[in-house]
C-alpha positions in Angstrom: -89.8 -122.7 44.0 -86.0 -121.9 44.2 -84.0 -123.0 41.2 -80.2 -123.4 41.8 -78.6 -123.8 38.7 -74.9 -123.9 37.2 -74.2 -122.4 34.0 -70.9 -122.6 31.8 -69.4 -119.4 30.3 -71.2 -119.9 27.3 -75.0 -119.7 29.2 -74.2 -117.4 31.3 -72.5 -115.0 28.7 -76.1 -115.8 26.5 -78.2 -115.2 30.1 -76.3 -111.5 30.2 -76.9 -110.7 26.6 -80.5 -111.6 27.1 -80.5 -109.3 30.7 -78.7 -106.6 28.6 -81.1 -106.4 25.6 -84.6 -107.1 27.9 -83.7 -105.5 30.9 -85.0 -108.9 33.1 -84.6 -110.1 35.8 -83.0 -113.8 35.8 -86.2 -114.8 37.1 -88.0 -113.5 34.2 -85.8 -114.4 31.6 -86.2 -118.4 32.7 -90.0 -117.8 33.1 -90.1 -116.5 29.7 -87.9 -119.4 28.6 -89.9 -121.9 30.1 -93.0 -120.1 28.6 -91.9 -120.8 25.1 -90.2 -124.2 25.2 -93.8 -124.9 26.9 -95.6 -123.7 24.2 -93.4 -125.3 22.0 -93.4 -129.0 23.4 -97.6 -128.6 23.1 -97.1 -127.9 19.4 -95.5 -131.2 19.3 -97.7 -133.0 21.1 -101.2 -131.9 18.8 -101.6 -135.1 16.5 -102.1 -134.5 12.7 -105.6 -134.6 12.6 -106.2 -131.9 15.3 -104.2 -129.7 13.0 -105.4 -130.2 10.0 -108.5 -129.8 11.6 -108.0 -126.6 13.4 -106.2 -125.3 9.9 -109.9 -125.9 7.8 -107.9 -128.3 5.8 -109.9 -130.8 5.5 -112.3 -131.6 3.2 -114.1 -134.3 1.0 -113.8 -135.6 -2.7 -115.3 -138.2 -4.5 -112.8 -140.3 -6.0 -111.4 -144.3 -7.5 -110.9 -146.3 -3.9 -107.6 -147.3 -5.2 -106.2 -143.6 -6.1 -103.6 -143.9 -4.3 -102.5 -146.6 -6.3 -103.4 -145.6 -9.8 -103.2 -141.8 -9.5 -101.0 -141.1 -12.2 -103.3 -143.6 -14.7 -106.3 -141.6 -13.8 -104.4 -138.3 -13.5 -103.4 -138.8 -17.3 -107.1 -140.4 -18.4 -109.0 -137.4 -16.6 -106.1 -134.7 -18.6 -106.5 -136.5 -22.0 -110.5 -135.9 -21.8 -109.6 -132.5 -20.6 -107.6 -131.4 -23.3 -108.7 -133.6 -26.0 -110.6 -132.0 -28.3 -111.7 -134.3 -30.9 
């Protein structure tokens, strides 16, 4: 595929810095740019789960079923018997 595109000073001054310090081609230099905003837009995409997943980060506990309401109650009940020594 041909690409005609028209860049302002400002992309084409970044296009020859990138030329300069890679030594590509303008073809390579979009491939390579399409690469990683590719790569990148698939990062977005994954859903929690299947990174959390992939990561090992989930796991299992055994807890209330309303902890997420009354954390800080059974936060402080389960660091009193911790601590308390009497």
């Amino acid at each position: 595929m041909r690409i005609n595109a028209r860049l302002d000073d400002e992309y084409a001054e970044k296009l020859a810095y990138i030329q300069q310090q890679t030594n590509q081609a303008v073809t390579d230099v979009i491939k390579s740019a399409l690469e990683l905003y590719y790569q990148q837009l698939q990062q977005q995409q994954k859903n929690p789960f299947s990174m959390l997943s992939q990561t090992g980060f989930i796991g299992c506990a055994e807890a209330d079923p309303d902890l997420s309401v009354n954390y800080k109650s059974i936060l402080r009940h389960g660091l009193k018997a911790k601590y308390d020594y009497r």
